[in-house]
C-alpha positions in Angstrom: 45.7 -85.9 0.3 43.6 -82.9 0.8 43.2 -82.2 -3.1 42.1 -86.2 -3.5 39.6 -85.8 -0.5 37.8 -83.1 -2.5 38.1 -84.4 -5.4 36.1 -88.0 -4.0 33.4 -85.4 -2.1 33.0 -83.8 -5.4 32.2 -87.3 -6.8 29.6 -88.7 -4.1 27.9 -85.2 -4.4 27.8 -86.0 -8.9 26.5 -89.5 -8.1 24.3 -88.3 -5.7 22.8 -85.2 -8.2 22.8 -88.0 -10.7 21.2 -90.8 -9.0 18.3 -88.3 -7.8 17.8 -86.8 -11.5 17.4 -90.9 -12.4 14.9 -90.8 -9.8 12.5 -87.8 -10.9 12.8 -89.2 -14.3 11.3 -92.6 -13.7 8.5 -91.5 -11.0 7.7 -89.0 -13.7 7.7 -92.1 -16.1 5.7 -94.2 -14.2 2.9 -91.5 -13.1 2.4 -90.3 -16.2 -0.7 -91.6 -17.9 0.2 -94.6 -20.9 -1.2 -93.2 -24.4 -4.4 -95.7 -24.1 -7.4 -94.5 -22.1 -9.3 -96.4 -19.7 -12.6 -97.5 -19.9 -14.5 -97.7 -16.6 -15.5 -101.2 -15.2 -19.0 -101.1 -16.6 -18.3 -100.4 -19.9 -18.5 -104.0 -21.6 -20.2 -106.6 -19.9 -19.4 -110.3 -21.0 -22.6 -112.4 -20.5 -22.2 -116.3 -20.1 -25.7 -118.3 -20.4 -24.8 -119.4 -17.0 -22.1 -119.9 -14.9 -21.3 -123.8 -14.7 -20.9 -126.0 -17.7 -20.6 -129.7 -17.9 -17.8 -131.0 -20.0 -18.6 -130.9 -23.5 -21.2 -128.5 -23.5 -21.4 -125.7 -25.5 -21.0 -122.4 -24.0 -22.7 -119.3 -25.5 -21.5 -116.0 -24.5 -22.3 -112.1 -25.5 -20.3 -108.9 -25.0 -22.7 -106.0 -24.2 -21.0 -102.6 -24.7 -22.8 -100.5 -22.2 -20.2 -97.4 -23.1 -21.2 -94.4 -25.3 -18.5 -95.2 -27.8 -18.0 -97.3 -30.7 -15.9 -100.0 -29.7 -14.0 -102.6 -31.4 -12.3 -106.1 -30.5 -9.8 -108.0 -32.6 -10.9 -111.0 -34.0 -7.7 -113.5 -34.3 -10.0 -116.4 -36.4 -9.4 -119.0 -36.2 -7.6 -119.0 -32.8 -10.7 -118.6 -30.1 -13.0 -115.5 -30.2 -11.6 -114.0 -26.8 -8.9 -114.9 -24.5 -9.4 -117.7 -22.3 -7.3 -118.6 -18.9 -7.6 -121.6 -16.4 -6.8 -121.2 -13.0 -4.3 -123.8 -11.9 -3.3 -123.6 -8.6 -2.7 -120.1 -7.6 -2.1 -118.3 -11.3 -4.3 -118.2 -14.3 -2.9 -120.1 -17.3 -3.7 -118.5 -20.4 -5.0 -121.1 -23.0 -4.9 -120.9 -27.0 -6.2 -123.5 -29.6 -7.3 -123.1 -32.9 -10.5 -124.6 -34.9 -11.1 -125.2 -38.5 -13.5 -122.4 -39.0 -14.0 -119.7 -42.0 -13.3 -116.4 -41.1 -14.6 -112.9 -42.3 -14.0 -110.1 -39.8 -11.1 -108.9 -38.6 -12.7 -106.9 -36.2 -16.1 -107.0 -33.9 -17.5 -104.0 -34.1 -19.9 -102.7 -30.8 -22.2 -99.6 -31.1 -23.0 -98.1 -28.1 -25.7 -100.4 -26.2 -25.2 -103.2 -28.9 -24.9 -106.6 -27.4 -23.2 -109.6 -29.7 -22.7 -113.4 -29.1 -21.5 -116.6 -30.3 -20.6 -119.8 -29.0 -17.2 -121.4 -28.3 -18.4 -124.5 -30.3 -15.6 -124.7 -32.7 -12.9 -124.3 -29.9 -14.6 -126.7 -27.3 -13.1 -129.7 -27.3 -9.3 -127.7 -27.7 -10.1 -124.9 -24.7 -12.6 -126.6 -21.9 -11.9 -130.1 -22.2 -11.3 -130.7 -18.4 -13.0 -129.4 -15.4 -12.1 -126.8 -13.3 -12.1 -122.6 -13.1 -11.9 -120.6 -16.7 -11.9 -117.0 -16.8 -12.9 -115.3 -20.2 -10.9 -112.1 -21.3 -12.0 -109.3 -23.3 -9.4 -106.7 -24.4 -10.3 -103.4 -26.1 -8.5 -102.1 -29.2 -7.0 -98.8 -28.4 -8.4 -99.2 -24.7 -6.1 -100.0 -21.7 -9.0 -101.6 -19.8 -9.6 -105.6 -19.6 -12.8 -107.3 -18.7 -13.6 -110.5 -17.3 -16.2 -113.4 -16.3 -15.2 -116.4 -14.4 -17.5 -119.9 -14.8 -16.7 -123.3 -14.2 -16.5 -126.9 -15.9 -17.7 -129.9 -13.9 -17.3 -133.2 -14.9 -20.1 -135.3 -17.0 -22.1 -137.2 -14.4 
């Protein structure tokens, strides 16, 4: 009995060394910085020609890159130039549609201090066809950083 005791105190202590090396490894793991930097908050600006839109109406929008870098942003023509979300209820639904458009450029290329629009013509009727709370999404190739600009759709009067 003696012989099994130690043997079973030999095993919580393993479990134990075991469970704490598990431990270091992932808070090592999740501290460690992900291999894509960050870009601070007032690096890209998105600009909206104002902030409520009627139903229908076309919406122009620029992306101003205010960084000292050369940035880029994926272009996935003909799906809609960035990524768009609508809040419903509590959670922001992420919407896609694509238009019949002709496509060039893979990428959209932003010098430092360059600002670029375009309008969501093409996608208009697909994306904002209702009213309510839309949230535009730009995403940074080789950037961890997201930015954002929230406008609203109100009905036709």
């Amino acid at each position: 009995m003696k012989k099994f005791l130690e043997n079973y105190k030999n095993a919580i202590v393993f479990a134990v060394i075991i469970i704490a090396a598990l431990a270091v490894i992932i808070a090592v793991r999740l501290s460690a910085p992900s291999g894509r930097p960050v870009l601070p908050r007032d690096a890209v600006e998105i600009i909206l020609s104002k902030s409520q839109f009627t139903v229908g109406e076309e919406i122009y929008f620029g992306i101003l890159n205010n960084s000292d870098r050369i940035l880029e942003i994926e272009n996935e023509c003909p799906r809609e130039p960035l990524e768009i979300y609508k809040l419903a209820g509590d959670s922001w639904q992420h919407i896609k549609g694509e238009a019949e458009v002709k496509c060039s450029q893979k990428h959209i290329v932003l010098e430092p201090g360059e600002l670029k629009g375009s309008s969501f013509l093409p996608w208009q009727n697909i994306l904002f066809n209702s009213p309510g709370t839309y949230k535009i999404v730009v995403e940074i190739e080789g950037y961890k950083s997201e930015f954002e600009e929230i406008f609203t759709i109100i009905p036709r009067q």
